[in-house]
N, C-alpha and C positions, 0 to 999 in steps of 0.2 A: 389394460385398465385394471385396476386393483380394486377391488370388489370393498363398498362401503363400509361394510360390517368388519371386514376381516383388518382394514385402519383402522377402524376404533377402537379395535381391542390390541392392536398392536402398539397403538400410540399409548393407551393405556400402561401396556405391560412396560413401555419403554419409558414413559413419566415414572412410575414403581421405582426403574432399574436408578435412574435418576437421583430419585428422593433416598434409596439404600447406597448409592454413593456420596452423594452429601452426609447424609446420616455417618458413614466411616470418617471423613474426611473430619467431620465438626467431633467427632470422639478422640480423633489424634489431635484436633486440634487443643480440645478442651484438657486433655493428658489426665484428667483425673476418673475412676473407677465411679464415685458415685453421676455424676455428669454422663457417662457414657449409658450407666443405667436406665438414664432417665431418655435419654434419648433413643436408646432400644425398645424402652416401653410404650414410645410414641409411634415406631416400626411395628407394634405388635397391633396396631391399630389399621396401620397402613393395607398390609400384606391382607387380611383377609376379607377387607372392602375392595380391594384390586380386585379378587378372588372372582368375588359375587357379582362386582358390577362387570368384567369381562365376561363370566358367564350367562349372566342374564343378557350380553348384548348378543352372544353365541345363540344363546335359545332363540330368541325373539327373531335373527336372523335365520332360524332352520325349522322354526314354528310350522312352517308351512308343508314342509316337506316331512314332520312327524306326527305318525298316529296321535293320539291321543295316548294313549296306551304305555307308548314308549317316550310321549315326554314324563307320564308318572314316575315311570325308573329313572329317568335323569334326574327328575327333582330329587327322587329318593337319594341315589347317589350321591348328589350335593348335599343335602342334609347330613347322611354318615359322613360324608369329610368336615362339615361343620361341629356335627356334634363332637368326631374324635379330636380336633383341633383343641375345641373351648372344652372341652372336658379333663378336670383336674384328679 
């Protein structure tokens, strides 16, 4: 039996895998550079709401089993990959 949590975030990442293969597909489709732009700019949206909503479904499923202490570091953790992501 496949444990709830560990589905949601796998269907997650496999919807993601999904949406960045359509996303190629309609850029060959479309054949032109600023169209393709535009629709990578719409993957730039995608990728790090997948991010956040599979790890926030991570925590909530391991919430129990971490101190207090050590869910801090994780947040923290996930913030530096946040901030170094959106950081120009």
């Amino acid at each position: 039996m496949i444990n709830k949590i560990v589905m949601s975030m796998a269907t997650l990442r496999m919807m993601s895998g999904s949406i960045e293969i359509i996303a190629a597909l309609l850029m060959l489709r479309f054949n032109q550079v600023e169209k393709a732009l535009l629709v990578n700019s719409g993957l730039a949206l995608v990728g790090p709401l997948v991010l956040l909503t599979t790890t926030t479904i991570g925590l909530v499923g391991i919430a129990e089993k971490l101190s207090f202490g050590k869910m801090i570091w994780v947040l923290a953790g996930v913030s530096c990959i946040f901030i170094g992501i959106l950081k120009k």
